[in-house]
C-alpha positions in Angstrom: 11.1 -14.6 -4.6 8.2 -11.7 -3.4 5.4 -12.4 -2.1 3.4 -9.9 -0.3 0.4 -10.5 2.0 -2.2 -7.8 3.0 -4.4 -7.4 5.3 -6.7 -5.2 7.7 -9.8 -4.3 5.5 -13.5 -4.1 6.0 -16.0 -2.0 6.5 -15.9 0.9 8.2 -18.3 3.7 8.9 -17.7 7.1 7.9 -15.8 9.2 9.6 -13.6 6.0 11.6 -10.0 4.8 10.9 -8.0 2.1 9.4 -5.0 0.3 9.7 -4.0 -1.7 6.5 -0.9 -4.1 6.9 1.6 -6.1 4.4 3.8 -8.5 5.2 6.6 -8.2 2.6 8.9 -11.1 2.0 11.7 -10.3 -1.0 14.6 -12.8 -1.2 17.1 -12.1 -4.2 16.3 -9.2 -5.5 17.1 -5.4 -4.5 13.7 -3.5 -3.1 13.6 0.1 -5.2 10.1 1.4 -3.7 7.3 -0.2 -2.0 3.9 1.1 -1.4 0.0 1.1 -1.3 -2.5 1.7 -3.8 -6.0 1.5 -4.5 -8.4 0.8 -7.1 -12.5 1.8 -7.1 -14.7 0.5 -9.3 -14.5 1.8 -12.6 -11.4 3.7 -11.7 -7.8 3.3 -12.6 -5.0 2.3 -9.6 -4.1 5.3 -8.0 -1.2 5.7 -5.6 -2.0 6.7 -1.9 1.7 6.4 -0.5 4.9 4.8 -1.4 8.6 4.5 0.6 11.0 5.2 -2.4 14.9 5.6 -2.4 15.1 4.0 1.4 13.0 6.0 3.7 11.7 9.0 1.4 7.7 8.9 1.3 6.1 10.1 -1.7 2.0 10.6 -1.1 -0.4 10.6 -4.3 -3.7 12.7 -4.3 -5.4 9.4 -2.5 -6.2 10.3 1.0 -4.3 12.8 0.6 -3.5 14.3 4.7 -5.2 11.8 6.3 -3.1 8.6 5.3 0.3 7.9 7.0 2.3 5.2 5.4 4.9 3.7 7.6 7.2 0.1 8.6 8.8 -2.1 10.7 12.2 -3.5 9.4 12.1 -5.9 12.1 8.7 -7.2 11.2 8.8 -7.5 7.1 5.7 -5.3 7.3 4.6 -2.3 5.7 1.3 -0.3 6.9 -1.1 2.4 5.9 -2.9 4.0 8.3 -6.2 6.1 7.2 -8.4 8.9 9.3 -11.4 10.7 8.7 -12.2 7.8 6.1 -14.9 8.9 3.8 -17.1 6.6 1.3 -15.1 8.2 -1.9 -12.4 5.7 -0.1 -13.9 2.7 -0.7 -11.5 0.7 -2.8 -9.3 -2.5 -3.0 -6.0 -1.5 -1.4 -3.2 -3.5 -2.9 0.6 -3.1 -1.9 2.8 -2.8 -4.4 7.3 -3.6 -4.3 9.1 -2.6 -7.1 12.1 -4.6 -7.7 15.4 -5.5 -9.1 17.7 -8.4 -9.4 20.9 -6.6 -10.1 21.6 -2.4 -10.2 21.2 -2.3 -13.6 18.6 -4.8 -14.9 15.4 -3.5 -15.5 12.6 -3.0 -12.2 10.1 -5.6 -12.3 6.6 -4.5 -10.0 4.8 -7.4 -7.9 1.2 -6.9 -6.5 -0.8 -8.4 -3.5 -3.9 -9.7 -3.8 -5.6 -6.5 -2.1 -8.0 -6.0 0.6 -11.2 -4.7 0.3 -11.9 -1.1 2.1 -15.4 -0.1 2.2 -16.9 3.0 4.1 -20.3 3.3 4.6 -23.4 4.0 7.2 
């Protein structure tokens, strides 16, 4: 089973921070990346930062240098902190776990439900 629960958005003025959140619960299956997205209107998803291979971080073009992606184990959560926030960031965030049942089976991606980021004055 995955199910993955975000949470933290609203709206925020220019210029302020964020700190998204995902509670990530995966029983029976192996975890090959997990990460955040985001989608804005009339625009494809788009990766802002993922964990792949373990710990290794990959960052997309997304917020480039101003988001940090980061977790705690302990807590089954997975979090995306964004600075200097802008208006072209205003998006549905969505966390994303790629996973697989056994080493060799094919990955299979699961999406949350997203949470709405808007920046604006």
């Amino acid at each position: 089973q995955v199910q993955l629960v975000e949470s933290g958005g609203g709206l925020v003025e220019p210029g302020g921070s964020l700190r998204l959140s995902c509670v990530v619960s995966v029983t029976s299956f192996m975890i090959d990346s997990m990460g955040w997205y985001r989608q804005a209107p009339g625009k494809q998803r788009e990766l802002v930062a993922k964990f792949t291979s373990g710990s290794s971080i990959s960052y997309g073009e997304a917020a480039k240098g101003r988001s940090t992606i980061s977790r705690d184990d302990a807590e089954n959560t997975m979090y995306l902190q964004i600075n200097a926030l802008i208006p072209e960031d205003t998006a549905v965030y969505y966390c994303n776990v790629v996973v697989r049942r056994r080493l060799f089976d094919n990955p299979i991606g699961y999406w949350g439900q997203g949470t709405q980021v808007t920046v604006s004055s």
